[in-house]
Every structure is written in structure tokens, then in C-alpha cells.
C-alpha positions in Angstrom: 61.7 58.1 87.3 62.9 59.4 83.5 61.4 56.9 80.9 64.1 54.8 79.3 65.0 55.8 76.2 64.0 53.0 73.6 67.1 51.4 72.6 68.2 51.3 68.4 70.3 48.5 66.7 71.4 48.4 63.2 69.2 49.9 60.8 68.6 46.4 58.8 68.2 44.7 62.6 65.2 47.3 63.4 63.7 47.2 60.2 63.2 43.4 60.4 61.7 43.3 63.8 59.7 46.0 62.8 58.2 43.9 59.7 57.9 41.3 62.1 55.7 43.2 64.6 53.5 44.6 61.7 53.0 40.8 60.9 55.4 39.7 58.1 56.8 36.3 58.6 59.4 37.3 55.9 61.4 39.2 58.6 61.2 36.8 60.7 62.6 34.4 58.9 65.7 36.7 58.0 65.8 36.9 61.9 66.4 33.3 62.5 68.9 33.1 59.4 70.9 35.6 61.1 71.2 34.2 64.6 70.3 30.1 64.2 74.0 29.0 64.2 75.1 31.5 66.5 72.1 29.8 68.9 72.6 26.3 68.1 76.8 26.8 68.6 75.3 27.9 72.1 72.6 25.2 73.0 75.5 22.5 71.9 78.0 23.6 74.3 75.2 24.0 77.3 73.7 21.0 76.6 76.3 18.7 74.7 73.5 17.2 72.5 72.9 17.9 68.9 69.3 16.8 69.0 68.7 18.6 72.0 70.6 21.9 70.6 67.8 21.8 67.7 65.3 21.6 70.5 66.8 24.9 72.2 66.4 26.5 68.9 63.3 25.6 67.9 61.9 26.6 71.4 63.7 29.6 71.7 62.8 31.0 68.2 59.0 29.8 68.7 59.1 31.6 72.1 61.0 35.1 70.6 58.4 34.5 67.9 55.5 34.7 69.9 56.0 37.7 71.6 58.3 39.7 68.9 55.4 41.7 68.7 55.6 43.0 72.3 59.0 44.1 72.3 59.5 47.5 72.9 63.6 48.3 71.7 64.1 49.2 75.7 66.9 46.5 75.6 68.9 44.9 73.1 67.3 42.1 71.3 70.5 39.7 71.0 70.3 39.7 74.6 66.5 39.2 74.9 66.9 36.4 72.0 69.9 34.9 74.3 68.5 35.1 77.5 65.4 32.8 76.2 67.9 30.5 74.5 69.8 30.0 78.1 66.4 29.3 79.8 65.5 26.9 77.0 68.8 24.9 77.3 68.7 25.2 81.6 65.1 23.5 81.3 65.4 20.9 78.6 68.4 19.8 81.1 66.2 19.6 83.7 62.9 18.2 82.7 64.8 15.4 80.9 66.9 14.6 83.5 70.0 14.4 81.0 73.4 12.5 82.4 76.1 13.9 80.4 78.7 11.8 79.3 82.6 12.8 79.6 82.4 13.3 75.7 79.7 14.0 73.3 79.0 10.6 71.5 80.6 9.6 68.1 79.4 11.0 65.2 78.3 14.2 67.2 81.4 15.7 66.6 83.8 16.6 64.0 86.8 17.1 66.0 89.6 18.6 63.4 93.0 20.2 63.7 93.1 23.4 66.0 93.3 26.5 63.9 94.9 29.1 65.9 97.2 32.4 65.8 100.3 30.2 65.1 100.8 27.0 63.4 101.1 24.4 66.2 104.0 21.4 65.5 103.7 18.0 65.7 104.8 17.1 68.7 102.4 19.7 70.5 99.3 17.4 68.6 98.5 14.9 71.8 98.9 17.6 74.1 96.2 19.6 72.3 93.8 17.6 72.0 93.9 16.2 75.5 94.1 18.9 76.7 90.9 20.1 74.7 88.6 16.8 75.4 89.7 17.5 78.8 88.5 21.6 79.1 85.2 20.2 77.2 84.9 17.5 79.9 85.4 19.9 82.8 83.1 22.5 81.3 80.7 19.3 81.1 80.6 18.9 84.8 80.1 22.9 85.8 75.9 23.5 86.4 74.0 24.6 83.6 74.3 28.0 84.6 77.8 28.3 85.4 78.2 26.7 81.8 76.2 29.3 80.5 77.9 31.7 81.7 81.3 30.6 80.8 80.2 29.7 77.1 78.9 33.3 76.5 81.7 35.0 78.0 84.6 32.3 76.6 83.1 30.9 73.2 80.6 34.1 72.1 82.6 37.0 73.8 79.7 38.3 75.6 80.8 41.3 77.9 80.0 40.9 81.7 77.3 43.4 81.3 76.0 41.6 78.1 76.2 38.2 80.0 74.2 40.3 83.1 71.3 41.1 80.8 71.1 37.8 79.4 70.9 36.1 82.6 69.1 38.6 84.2 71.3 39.6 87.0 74.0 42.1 88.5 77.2 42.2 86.4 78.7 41.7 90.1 77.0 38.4 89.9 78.4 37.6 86.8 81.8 38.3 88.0 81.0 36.1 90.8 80.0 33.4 88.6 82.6 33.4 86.2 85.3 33.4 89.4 83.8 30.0 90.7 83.9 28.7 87.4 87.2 28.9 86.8 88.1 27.9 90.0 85.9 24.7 89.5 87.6 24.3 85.9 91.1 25.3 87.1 90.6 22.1 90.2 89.5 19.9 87.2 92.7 20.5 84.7 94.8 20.3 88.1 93.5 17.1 89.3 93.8 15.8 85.8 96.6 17.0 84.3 98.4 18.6 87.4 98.4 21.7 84.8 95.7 24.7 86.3 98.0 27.3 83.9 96.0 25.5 81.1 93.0 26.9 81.8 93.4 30.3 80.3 95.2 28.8 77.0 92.2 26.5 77.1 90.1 28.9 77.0 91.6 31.0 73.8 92.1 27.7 71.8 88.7 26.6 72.5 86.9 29.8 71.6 89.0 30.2 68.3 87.9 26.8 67.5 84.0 25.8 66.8 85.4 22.6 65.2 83.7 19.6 68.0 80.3 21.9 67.2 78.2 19.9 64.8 76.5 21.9 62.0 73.1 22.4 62.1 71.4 20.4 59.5 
């Protein structure tokens, strides 16, 4: 069998893991500046937990940390860096046993106005935002790794191939996974709001809008 060919990111992306491999904690640092809130916006909407979201991070960057020095540019490092940041938030669920509730708790989130491709009107306000809290609440009840799956591919734009090599399976499977998923979340907007079309629009208001994400402090 051919030997893979190593695979190259952006020039600044290389050097830095390059500098961190030959030991400078500098780089490393630029690394973690780069992808932190990208992370944490993950961790939250897998684990609904701001305190738990800085867990993910910390573990996942500790982890990536660890064993930067062993990677050897044969797959993409956002993808490596990912794929320990959905194991971090799948076992921090599970060791701690978490019960989620419907919503995240006050003060964890800073719900604002939906800004979307067109200005929404007044009357559309209540509708919105039910129709948001209940999309987060359906997404809520979906298995951490369905949840993964639909947060990279809805909220990060992860391509099925990208979401494959994260998880760490076929793209077939993730095509698979992403198909229950929306069935699940589809039976959940129907039952609640008799309304299964609002999946999809769901879906694109959501994604445009990190507003219920807390920032990292």
C-alpha cells in the first residue's frame, strides 16, 4: 500500500504546529487563540453548560497538547483537534451523569434578536423565538452523538466527510446519523408545534445565530 501523502494546511497553520513540535509553547498558544471559541461555541451546544464547555476545552486543548508533537500532517488538524473536543464533551456527559434541562439556566444565556438574511417584523417575534427555544430543546433531547453530529454539520458547517473524520467513521454513517436526527427533531417540532417544515428554517436561523452561546470568559 502507497504511503499517504502528509497532508499541508495554511502556511501560518503549519508553521505553528511546527513550533509547537520543536517545543515552543508560543505557538501553542496562537493555536488555542485561533480555535478556543470556535471549541467552546461547540462544547456549549453538546453539552448545554457553560462551566462544563470550559471543561471540554481545557481537556481537549490539554489532550491536543500532549501529543501535538506526534502528529504527523497525514490528516487535517481541525479535524484531529475536533474529534478530541467531541470525545471530551460525550464523556464529561457521561461520567457526570448530567440531566439536561429543557433550557439552559438563566444567566447562561444571552438570548438577543435573531439576525438573519432579512429583517424579520414584529409580529413574526413570538414565533421566532418559540420556535428557537423549542429547536434548542429538541436538539437537547437527541444522544450526545447525534448532537454532535448535527451541531457540526448545522452550527459549524462541517462537510459529511469532515464530520466522518471527526467522528471517526464512514461518511455513509454520517449520512445515516444525520437522517435519524432529523427525523427525531422533525417528531419533536411536530408533536410540539404540529410544524415538521420548521425544522429546516430552524436549522438556518439557528446556525446564523450564536446569540444563546455564552462567551467565553
Amino acid at each position: 500500500m502507497a504511503e499517504l501523502e502528509p497532508v499541508r494546511f495554511g502556511d501560518v497553520e503549519s508553521e505553528l504546529i511546527e513550533r509547537c513540535q520543536a517545543g515552543d509553547r508560543s505557538a501553542f498558544e496562537e493555536i488555542f487563540s485561533l480555535y478556543r471559541d470556535d471549541v467552546f461555541r461547540f462544547a456549549f451546544l453538546v453539552v448545554r453548560d457553560s462551566s462544563l464547555a470550559q471543561d471540554v476545552v481545557q481537556e481537549a486543548f490539554l489532550k491536543v497538547f500532549r501529543s501535538i508533537a506526534k502528529f504527523q500532517f497525514r490528516s487535517s488538524f481541525k479535524s484531529w483537534l475536533y474529534r478530541v473536543a467531541v470525545n471530551e464533551a460525550i464523556t464529561i456527559l457521561r461520567r457526570r451523569k448530567i440531566k439536561e434541562e429543557l433550557d439552559p439556566a438563566p444567566g447562561t444565556v444571552r438570548d438577543q434578536s435573531t439576525s438573519g438574511s432579512r429583517e424579520w417584523q414584529p409580529e413574526e417575534a413570538a414565533l421566532d423565538s418559540e420556535e428557537r427555544r423549542l429547536l434548542r430543546f429538541a436538539i437537547g433531547q437527541l444522544d450526545p452523538v447525534h448532537r454532535s453530529v448535527v451541531v457540526l454539520k448545522y452550527f459549524h458547517e462541517f462537510s459529511d466527510t469532515e464530520i466522518a473524520a471527526v467522528i471517526g467513521c464512514p461518511p455513509g454513517t454520517v449520512k445515516s446519523r444525520l437522517h435519524r436526527a432529523r427525523e427525531l427533531l422533525r417528531h419533536q417540532m411536530a408533536r410540539q408545534m404540529g410544524r415538521p417544515d420548521l425544522v429546516a428554517l430552524s436549522y438556518n436561523r439557528l446556525s446564523n445565530n450564536s446569540s444563546f452561546v455564552p462567551v467565553e470568559e
